[in-house]
C-alpha positions in Angstrom: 132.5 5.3 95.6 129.8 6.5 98.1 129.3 4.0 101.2 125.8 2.5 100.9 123.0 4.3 102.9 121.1 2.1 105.5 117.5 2.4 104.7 115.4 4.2 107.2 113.7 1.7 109.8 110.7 0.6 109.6 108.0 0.2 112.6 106.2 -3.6 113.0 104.1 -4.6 115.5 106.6 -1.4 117.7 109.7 -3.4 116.6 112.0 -1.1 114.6 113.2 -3.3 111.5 115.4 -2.2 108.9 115.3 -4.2 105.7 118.8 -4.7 104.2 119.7 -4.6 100.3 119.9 -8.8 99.7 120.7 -9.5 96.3 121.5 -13.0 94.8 121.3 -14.1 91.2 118.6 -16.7 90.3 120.7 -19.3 89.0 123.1 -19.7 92.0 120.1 -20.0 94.6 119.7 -23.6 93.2 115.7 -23.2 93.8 116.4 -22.2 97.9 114.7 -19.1 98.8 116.2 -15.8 99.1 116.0 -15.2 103.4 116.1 -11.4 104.3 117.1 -10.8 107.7 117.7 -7.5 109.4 121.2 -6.5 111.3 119.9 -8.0 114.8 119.4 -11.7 112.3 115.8 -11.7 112.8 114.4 -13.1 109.1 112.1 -10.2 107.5 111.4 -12.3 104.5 111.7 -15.4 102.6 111.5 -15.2 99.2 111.1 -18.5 96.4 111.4 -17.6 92.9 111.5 -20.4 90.7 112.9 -20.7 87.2 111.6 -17.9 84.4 111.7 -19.9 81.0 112.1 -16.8 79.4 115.0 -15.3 81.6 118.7 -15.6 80.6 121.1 -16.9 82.7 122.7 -14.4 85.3 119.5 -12.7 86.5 119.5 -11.5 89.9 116.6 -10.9 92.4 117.2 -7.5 94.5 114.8 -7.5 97.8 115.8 -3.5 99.5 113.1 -1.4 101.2 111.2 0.8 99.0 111.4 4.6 98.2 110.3 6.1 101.8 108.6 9.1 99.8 106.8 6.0 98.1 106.0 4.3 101.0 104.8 7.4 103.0 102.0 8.2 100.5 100.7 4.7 100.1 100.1 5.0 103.9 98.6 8.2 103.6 96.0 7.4 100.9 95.3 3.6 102.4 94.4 5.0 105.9 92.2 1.9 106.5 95.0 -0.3 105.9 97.5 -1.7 109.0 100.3 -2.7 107.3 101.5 -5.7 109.9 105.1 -6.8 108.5 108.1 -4.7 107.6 107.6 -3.8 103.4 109.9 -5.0 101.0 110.3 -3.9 97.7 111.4 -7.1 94.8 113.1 -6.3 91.4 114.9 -8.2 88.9 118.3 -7.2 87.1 116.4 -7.7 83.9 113.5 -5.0 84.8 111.4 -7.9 84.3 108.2 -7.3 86.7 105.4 -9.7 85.3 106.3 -13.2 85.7 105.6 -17.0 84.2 105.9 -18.7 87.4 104.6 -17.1 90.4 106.6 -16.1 93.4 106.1 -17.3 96.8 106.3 -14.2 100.0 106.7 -15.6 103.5 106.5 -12.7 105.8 107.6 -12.5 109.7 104.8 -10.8 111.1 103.6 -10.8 114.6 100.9 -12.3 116.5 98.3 -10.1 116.0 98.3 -10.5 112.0 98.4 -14.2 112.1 95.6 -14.4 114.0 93.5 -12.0 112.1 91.2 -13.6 109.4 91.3 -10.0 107.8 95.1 -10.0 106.6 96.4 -10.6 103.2 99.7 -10.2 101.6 99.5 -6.9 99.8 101.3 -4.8 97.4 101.4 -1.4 96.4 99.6 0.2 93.3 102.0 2.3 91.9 99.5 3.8 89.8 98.4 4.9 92.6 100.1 4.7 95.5 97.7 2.6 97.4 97.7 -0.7 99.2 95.8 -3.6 96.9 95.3 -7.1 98.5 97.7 -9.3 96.2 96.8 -13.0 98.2 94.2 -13.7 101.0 91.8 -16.3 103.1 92.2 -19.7 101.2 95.5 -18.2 99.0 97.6 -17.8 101.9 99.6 -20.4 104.3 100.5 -19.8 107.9 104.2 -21.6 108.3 105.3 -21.3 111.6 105.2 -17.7 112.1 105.2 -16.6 108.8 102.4 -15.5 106.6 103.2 -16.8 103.1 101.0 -16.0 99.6 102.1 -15.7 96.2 101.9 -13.4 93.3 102.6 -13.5 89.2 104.4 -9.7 89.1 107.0 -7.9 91.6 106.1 -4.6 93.4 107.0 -4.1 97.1 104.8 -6.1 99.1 103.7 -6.6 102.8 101.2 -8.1 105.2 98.3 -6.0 105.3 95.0 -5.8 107.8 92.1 -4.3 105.7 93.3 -3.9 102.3 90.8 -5.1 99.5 90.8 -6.9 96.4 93.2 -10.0 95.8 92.6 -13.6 95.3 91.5 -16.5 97.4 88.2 -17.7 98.6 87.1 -16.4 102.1 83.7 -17.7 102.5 81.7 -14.4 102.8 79.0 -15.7 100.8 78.3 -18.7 103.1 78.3 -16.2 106.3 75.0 -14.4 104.9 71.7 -15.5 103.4 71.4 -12.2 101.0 75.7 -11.8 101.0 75.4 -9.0 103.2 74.6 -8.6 106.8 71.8 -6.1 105.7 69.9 -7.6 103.9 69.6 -10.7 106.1 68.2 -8.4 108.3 65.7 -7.3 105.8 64.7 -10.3 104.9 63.7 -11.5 108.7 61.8 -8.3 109.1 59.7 -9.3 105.9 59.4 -12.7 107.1 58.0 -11.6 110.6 55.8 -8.8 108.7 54.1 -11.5 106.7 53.7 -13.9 109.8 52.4 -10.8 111.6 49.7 -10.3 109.0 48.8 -14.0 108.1 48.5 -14.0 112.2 45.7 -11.0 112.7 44.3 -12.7 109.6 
């Protein structure tokens, strides 16, 4: 048989990573997460899956880097979108993609992205090939290092500065009277227009 081909790295943060195939089937993990971690040990991802009702025994959860050709073109049409963690692509055995009990990401990223209230754990639209925000604000957890969010289907997935769309609650309607910064600043004009009239009154 042909020896395997290491995937092509992947640039983080100006870290080279290269994500290794990991495969393990689901009913040997005993509910522990699958932890990816590139040839220098460093953990790329953790990944919990917990039991699919619907799935027969001897299922197996393959985390590999996705298609570079794939990957390249999400990048090209998402050019607003940093992409802060190396991107890893999850399948099942079974082909199965949407699922009944949602799986939980926890990303190594660096510094930057935790810090950044603008990340989210993303995944890319096939239909597509852009970057969608799976998981953000209030839907994702910060553990030690790790961004973690979840998702109900498997794609390849990664931290993401910029993307749009996804779940979770980031506030953005407190931050403005109106919603947007615009028309808060509309609204004062108005305000001092009428006092300004009421005034030479």
């Amino acid at each position: 048989s042909e020896p395997a081909v290491a995937p092509p790295p992947q640039t983080v943060g100006g870290v080279e990573v290269v994500v290794p195939t990991t495969e393990v089937r689901l009913d040997e993990m005993g509910g522990a997460p699958v932890v990816v971690q590139d040839p220098a040990g460093r953990t790329v991802v953790e990944i919990s899956l917990p039991p699919q009702p619907s799935m027969g025994a001897g299922v197996a959860v393959k985390v590999a880097a996705p298609d570079p050709t794939i990957l390249r073109n999400t990048q090209e049409n998402s050019p607003d979108v940093t992409v802060r963690s190396a991107v890893v692509n999850v399948t099942l055995s079974n082909e199965q993609s949407k699922l009944e009990q949602r799986v939980e990401l926890c990303f190594a990223t660096d510094d930057m992205a935790l810090d950044d209230n603008d990340k989210c754990i993303g995944f890319i639209d096939e239909e597509t090939d852009t970057w969608k925000c799976e998981c953000k604000c209030d839907c994702l957890d910060d553990k030690g290092g790790e961004v973690c969010g979840d998702s109900e289907h498997l794609t390849s997935f990664a931290v993401l500065i910029g993307g749009t769309g996804g779940r979770g609650d980031c506030g953005e309607g407190d931050e403005y009277i109106t919603g947007v910064w615009g028309g808060d600043l509309g609204l004062v004009f108005g305000v001092v227009g009428v006092a300004f009239v009421i005034s030479c009154a």
